[in-house]
C-alpha positions in Angstrom: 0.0 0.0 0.0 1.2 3.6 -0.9 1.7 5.7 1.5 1.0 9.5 2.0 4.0 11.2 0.2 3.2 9.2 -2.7 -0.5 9.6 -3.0 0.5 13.5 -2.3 3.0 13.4 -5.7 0.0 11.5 -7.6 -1.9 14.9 -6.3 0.7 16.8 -7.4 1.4 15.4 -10.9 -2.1 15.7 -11.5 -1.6 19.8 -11.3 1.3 19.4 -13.4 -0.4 17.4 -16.3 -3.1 20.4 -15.8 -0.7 22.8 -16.5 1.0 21.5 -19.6 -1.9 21.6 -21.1 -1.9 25.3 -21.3 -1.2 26.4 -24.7 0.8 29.5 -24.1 3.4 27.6 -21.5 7.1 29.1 -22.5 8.2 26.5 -19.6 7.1 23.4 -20.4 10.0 21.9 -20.5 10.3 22.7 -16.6 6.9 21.3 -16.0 7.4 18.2 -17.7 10.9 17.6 -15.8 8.5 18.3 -12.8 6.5 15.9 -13.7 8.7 13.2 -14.2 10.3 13.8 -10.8 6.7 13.1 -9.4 6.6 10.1 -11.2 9.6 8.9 -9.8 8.7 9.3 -5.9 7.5 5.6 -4.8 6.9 6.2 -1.1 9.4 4.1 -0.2 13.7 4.4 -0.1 13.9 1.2 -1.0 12.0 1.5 -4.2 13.3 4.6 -5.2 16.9 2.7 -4.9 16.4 0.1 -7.2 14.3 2.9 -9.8 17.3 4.8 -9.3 19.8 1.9 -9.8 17.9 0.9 -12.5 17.7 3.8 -14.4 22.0 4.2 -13.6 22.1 0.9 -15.8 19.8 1.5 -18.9 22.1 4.7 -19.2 25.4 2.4 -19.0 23.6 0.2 -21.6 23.7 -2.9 -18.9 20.3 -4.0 -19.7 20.4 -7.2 -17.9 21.5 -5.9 -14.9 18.8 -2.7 -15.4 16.0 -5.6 -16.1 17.3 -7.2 -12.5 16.7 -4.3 -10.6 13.4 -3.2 -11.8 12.3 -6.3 -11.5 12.9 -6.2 -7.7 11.0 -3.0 -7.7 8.3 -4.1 -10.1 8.3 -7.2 -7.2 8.3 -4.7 -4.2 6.3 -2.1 -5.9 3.8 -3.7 -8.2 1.5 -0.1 -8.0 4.5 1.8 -9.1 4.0 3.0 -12.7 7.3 4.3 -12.9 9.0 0.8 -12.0 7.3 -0.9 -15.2 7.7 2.1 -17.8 11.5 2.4 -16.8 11.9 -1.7 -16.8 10.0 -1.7 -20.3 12.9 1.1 -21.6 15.4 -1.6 -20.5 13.5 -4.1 -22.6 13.1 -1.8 -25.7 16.5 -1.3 -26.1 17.6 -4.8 -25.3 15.6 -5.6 -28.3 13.0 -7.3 -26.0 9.6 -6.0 -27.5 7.0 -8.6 -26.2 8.2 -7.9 -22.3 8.5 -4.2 -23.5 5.0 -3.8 -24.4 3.6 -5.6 -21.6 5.4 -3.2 -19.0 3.8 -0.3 -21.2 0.7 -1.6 -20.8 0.6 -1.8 -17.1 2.3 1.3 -16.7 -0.4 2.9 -18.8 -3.5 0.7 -16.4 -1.6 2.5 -13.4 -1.0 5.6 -14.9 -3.0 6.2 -18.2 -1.8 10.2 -18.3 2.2 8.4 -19.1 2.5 10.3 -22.0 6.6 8.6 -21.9 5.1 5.4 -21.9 2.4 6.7 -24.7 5.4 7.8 -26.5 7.2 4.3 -26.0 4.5 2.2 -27.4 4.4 4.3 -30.2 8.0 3.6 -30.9 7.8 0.1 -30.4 5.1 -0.1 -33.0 6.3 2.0 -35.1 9.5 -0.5 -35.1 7.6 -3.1 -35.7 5.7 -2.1 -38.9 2.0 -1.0 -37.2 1.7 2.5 -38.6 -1.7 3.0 -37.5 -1.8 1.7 -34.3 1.8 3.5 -33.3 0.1 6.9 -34.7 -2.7 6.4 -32.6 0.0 6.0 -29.4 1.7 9.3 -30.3 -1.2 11.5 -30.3 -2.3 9.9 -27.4 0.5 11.4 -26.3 0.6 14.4 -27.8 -2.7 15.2 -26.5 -1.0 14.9 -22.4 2.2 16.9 -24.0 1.0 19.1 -26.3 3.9 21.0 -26.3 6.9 17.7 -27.2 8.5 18.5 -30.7 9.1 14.9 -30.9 5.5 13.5 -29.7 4.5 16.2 -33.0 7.3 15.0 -35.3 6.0 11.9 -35.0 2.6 11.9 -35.6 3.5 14.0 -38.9 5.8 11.4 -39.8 3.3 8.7 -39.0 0.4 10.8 -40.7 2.0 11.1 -43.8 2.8 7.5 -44.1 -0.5 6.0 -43.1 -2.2 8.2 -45.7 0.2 7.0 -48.7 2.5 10.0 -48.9 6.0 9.4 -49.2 8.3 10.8 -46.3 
């Protein structure tokens, strides 16, 4: 069970997610960093260890060793959408796409305003040949984060190649 600082950042990201949908938000960057960092607060030290020694090994490109620690968490923590969405990032780039998508989807049945896991499915479909279904993920996305230049890139990319025009 979560306890009080965490249902307090789920409180708190919630205002965040509000405010980046302004449209006239010069900051947005800042907001969605903020956001993030809500994302990453667990409740617990313990969990936030292995999110944060987790995350140190998808950035050293020591997948397995990423995968091992975020499955502790995903263990410990099994309400922690943050656990799953970082463990699927590990899988992505491992090349791992089944166990990829299936930590998307139950980051996205604990948290369905992850516009980085929105964003992630997207790619992995994209990857994978499913134009349609990958633009739908992106402006799923896009619609959280209006303001990503990538989340937009990508559905213009995606657009133009559903509908038979050449890139």
């Amino acid at each position: 069970m979560w306890s009080g600082p965490a249902l307090a950042a789920d409180d708190r990201a919630a205002e965040l997610l509000q405010e980046l949908q302004r449209p006239d938000l010069p900051n947005w960057k800042n907001v969605e960093n903020a956001i993030w960092s809500e994302w990453s607060r667990s409740g617990s030290p313990s969990a936030d260890l292995l999110l944060k020694r987790g995350r140190d090994a998808v950035e050293e490109s020591d997948f397995d060793t990423a995968i091992a620690h975020l499955t502790a968490l995903t263990d410990h923590a099994p309400d922690f959408a943050e656990g799953f969405n970082v463990r699927a990032l590990a899988f992505f780039r491992s090349g791992r796409y089944g166990p990829a998508m299936a930590d998307l989807e139950r980051t996205l049945a604990l948290n369905p305003s992850h516009f980085g896991a929105l964003s992630g499915l997207g790619a992995i479909l994209e990857e994978v040949g499913r134009y349609d279904d990958a633009l739908r993920a992106f402006e799923a996305a896009r619609a959280i984060h209006p303001h990503d230049p990538d989340l937009e890139d990508a559905v213009t990319r995606l657009e133009r190649l559903t509908s038979g025009q050449t890139l």
